[in-house]
C-alpha positions in Angstrom: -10.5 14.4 52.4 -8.9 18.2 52.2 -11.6 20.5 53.2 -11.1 24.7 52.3 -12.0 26.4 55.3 -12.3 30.0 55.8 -12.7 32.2 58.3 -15.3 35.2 57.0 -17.8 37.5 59.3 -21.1 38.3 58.8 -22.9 41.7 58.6 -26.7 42.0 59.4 -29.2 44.7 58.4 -32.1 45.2 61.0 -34.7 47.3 59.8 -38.2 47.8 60.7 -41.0 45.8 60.1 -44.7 46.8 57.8 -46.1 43.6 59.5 -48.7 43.6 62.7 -47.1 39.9 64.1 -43.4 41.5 63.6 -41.0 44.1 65.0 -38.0 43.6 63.5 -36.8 42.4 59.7 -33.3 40.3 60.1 -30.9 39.7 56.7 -27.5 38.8 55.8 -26.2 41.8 53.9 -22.9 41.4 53.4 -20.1 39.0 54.0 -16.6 40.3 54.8 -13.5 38.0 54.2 -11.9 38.1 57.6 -13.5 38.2 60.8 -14.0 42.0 62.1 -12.2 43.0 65.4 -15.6 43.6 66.6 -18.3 41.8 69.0 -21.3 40.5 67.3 -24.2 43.5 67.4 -21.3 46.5 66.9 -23.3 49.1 64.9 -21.6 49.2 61.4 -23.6 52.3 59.9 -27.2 52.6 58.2 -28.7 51.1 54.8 -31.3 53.1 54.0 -34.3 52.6 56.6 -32.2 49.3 57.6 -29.1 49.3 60.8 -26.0 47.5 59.8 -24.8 45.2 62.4 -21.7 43.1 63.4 -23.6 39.8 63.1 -20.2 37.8 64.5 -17.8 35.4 62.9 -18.7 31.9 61.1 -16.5 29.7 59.2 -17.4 28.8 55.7 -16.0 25.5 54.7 -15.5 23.7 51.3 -15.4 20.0 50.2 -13.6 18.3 47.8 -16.9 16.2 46.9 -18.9 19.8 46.1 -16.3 21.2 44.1 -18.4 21.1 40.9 -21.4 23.5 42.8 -19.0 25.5 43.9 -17.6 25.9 40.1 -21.5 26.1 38.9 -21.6 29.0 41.5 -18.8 31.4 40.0 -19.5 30.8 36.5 -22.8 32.0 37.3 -21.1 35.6 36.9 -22.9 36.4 40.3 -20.7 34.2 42.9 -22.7 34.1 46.4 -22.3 32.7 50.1 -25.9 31.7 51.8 -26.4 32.3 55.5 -28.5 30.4 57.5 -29.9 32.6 60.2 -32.1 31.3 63.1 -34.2 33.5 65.2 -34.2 34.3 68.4 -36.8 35.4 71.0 -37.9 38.9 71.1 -35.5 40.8 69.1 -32.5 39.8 69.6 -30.3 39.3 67.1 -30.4 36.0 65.3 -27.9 33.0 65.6 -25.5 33.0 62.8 -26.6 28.8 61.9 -24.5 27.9 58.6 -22.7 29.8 55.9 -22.2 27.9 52.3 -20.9 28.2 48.8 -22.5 25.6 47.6 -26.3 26.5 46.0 -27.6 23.1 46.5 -26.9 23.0 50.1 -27.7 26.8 50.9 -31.0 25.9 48.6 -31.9 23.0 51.4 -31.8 25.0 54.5 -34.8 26.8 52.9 -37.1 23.9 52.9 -38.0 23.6 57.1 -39.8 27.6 57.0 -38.2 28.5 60.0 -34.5 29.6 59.1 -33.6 32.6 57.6 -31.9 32.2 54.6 -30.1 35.1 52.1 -27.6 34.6 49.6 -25.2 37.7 49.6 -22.7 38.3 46.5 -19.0 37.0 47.9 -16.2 38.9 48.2 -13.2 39.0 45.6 -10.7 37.2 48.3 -13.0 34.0 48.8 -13.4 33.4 45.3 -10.3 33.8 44.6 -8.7 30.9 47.6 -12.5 28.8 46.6 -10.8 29.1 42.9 -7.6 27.7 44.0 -9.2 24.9 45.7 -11.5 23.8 43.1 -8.1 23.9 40.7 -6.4 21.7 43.0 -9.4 19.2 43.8 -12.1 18.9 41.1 -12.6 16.0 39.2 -14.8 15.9 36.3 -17.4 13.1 36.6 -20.0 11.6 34.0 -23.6 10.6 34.8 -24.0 7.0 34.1 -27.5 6.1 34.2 -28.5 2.8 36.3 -30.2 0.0 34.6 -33.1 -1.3 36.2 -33.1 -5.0 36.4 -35.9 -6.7 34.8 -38.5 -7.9 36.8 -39.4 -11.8 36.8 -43.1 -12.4 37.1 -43.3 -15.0 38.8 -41.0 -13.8 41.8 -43.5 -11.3 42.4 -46.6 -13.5 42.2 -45.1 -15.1 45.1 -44.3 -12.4 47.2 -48.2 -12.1 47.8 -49.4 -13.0 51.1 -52.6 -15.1 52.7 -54.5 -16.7 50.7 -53.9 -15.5 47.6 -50.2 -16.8 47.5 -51.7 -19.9 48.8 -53.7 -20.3 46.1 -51.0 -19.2 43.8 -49.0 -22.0 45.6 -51.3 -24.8 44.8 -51.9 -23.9 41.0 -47.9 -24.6 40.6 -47.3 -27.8 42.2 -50.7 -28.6 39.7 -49.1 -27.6 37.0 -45.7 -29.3 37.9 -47.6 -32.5 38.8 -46.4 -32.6 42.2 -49.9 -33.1 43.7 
């Protein structure tokens, strides 16, 4: 299965916290399309009362199965990479954990409490190579919806247990006349 997969790296605002139990507020806030020539941490400037940081390098990757998110994800006008972010003790700076196109997935990572998650807006050059990819792989699929199958009465009377399917048992062979 071809898989898109692009080097990107990750900048990280740090600014301070209005909280009692926390020091330190941790975001993505930006995604740049190559990997900086810079260790993870590298002061980038300031964001208003927030420090931008180098937060390292990541590789986003894109699947041939998920090309129809990632469609759903430009044509939303506002085209965005999540990144998972996991914190570390103290206030270190967090471990870069996952970076996505795809909504449903970045969506998902939200669910346990404990990551980080931010979608940032994605740069021109990524859209442009995830555009190309979805060109090359998407294929249009319906929804067909699944028929139940009917269920048969007396299949399910029998699947009963103890007594009751004992008595249900009995009552049949009467009926049949196999007493």
């Amino acid at each position: 299965m071809p898989t898109l997969t692009l080097p990107i790296g990750i900048v990280l605002e740090k600014r301070k916290a209005k909280s009692p139990w926390l020091d330190w507020i941790w975001e993505a806030a930006a995604i740049l399309p190559e990997p900086a020539d810079a260790e993870p941490g590298a002061p980038l400037g300031r964001n208003g009362e927030g420090e931008l940081l180098y937060g390292g390098a990541a590789i986003l990757e894109a699947h041939t199965i998920e090309t129809a998110f990632y469609r759903d994800n430009i044509a939303s006008g506002m085209p965005q990479i999540w990144v998972i972010l996991r914190s570390q003790s103290g206030d270190a700076m967090p471990e870069i954990v996952q970076v996505t196109c795809d909504p449903t997935e970045g969506e998902g990572f939200t669910e346990t409490g404990w990551d980080i998650v931010n979608a940032v807006p994605m740069p021109e050059p990524i859209i442009a190579a995830l555009m190309a990819f979805i060109d090359e792989h998407h294929v249009e699929t319906s929804y067909i919806k699944r028929k139940r199958d009917r269920a048969d009465p007396e299949a399910l009377a029998f699947g009963r247990q103890g007594p009751e399917r004992d008595r249900l048992m009995r009552e049949l062979r009467e009926k049949e006349g196999k007493v």
